[in-house]
C-alpha positions as CSV (number, residue, x, y, z in Angstrom):
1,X,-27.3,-23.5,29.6
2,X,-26.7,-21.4,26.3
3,X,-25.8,-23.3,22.8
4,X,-22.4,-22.3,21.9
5,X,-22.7,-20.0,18.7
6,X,-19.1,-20.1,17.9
7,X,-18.7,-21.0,13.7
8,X,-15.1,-20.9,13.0
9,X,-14.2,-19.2,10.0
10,X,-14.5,-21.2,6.5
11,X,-12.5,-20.9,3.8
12,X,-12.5,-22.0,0.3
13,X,-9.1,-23.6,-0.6
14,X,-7.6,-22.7,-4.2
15,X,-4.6,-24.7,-4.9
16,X,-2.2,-24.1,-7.4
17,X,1.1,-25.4,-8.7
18,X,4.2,-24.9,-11.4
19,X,3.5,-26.7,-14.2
20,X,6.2,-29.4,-15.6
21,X,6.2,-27.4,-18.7
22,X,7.0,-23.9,-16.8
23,X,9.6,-25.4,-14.6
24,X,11.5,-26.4,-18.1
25,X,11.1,-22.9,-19.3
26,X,12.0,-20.6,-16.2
27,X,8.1,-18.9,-16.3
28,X,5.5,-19.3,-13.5
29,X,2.9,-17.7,-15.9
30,X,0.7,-20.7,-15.4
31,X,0.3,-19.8,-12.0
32,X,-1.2,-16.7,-12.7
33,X,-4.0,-18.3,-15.2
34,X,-4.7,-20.9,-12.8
35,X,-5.5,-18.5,-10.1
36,X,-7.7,-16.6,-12.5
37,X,-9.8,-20.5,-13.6
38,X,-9.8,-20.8,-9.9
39,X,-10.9,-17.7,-9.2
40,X,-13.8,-17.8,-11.9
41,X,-14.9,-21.1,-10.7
42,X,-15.0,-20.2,-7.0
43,X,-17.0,-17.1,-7.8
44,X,-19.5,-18.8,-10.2
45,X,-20.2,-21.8,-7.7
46,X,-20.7,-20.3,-4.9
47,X,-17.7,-20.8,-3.1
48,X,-16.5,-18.0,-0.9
49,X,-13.6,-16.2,1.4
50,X,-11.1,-18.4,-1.1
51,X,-7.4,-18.8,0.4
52,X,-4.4,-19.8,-2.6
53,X,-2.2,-22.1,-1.5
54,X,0.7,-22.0,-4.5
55,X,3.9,-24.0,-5.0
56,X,5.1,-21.9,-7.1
57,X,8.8,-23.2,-8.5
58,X,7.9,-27.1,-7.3
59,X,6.8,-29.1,-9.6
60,X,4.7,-32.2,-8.8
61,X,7.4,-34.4,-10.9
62,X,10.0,-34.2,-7.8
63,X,9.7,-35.0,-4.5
64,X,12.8,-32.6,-3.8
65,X,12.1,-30.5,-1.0
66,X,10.0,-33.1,0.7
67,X,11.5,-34.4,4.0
C-alpha cells in the first residue's frame, strides 16, 4: 500500500476591512495601506501564497448585511 502524498494547497489569509473613520468619509484608502502592512508582514515572516479577503464598504460597527 502507497502513503497518500496528496498536500492540499495552503494559503496565507490577509484580511482586511473599511475603517469606521473611512466609512464616515466616503474613501476606502485604508484598504489599500492595509493590504500593503499585510503584504510587508506576510513577506518578511515567512508567510506565503497570501489570499485578501476585504470588506470593503462594511464596517465592523454594523451588523447590517448580516443575516
Amino acid at each position: 500500500m502507497t502513503a497518500n502524498t496528496y498536500k492540499p494547497e495552503q494559503i496565507t489569509a490577509l484580511y482586511a476591512r473599511l475603517s469606521q473613520e473611512d466609512a464616515l468619509d466616503g474613501d476606502s484608502n485604508s484598504i489599500v495601506n492595509q493590504k500593503a502592512v499585510l503584504s510587508k508582514y506576510a513577506s518578511d515572516n515567512g508567510f506565503t501564497n497570501p489570499v485578501f479577503f476585504i470588506d470593503d464598504g462594511v464596517s465592523g460597527v454594523t451588523f447590517a448585511g448580516v443575516r
